[in-house]
C-alpha positions in Angstrom: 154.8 93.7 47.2 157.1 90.4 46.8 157.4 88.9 43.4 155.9 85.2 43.4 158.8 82.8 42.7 159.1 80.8 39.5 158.2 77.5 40.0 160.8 74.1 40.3 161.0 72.5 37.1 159.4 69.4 38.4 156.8 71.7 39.7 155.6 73.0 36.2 156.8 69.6 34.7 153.8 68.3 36.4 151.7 71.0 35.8 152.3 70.9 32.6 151.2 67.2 32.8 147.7 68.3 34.7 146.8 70.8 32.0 147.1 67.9 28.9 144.9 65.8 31.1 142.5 67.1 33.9 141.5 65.3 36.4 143.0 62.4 35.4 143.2 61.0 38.9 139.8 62.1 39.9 138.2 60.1 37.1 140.4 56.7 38.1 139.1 57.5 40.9 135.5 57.4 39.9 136.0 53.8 37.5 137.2 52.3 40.4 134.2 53.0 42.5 131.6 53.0 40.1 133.3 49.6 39.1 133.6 48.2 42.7 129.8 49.5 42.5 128.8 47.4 40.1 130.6 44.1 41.1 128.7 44.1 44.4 125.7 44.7 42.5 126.7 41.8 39.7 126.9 39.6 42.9 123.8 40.3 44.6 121.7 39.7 41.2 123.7 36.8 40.6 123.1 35.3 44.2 119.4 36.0 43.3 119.6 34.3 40.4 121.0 31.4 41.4 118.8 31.3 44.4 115.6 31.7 41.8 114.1 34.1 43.5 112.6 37.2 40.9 114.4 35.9 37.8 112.3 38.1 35.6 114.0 41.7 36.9 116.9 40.0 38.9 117.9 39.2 35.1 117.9 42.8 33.5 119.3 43.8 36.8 122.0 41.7 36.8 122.9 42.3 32.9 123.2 46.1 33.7 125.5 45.7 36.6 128.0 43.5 34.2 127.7 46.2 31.6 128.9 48.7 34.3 131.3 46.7 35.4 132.4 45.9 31.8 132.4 49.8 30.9 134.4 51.1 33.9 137.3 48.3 33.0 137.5 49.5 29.6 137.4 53.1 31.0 140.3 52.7 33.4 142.6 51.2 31.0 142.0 53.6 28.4 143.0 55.8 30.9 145.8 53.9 31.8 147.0 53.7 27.9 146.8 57.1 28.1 149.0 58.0 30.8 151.5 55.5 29.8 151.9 57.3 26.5 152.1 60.6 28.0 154.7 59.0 30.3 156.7 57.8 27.2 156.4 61.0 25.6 157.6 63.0 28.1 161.0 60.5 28.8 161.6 60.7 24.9 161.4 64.3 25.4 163.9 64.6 28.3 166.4 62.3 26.9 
């Protein structure tokens, strides 16, 4: 049997990088849907709203799409704070 090489440096470099943050990707991923999802969904309540058509559950409706919206912002740039210290850290590291 053949000995598995060792991997690059920029190969475990990055894996390296994938172990301090799973899925890291994957959940940007997810904000920006989920976030896309509730903009379209903040505009459909709103357009109901405004056209005064059932303002007594269009309302609620249209509150928890904003508060989607609002958490998956916050969400993706926490992430992206996150990254961008990992990022320095590692280019402190290598200098």
């Amino acid at each position: 049997m053949a000995t598995p090489k060792p991997p690059t440096p920029e190969k475990y470099a990055r894996l390296k990088e994938e172990i301090k943050a799973p899925y890291r990707g994957l959940r940007q991923f997810i904000y920006i849907a989920f976030g896309a999802s509730g903009l379209i969904g903040a505009v459909v309540f709103l357009s109901q709203l405004a056209a005064g058509r059932e303002v007594d559950t269009a309302l609620p409706n249209f509150a928890l799409q904003v508060g989607i919206l609002a958490l998956m912002v916050w969400l993706f740039r926490l992430e992206q704070r996150a990254a961008k210290k990992s990022q320095e850290k590692k280019a402190k590291r290598d200098l």
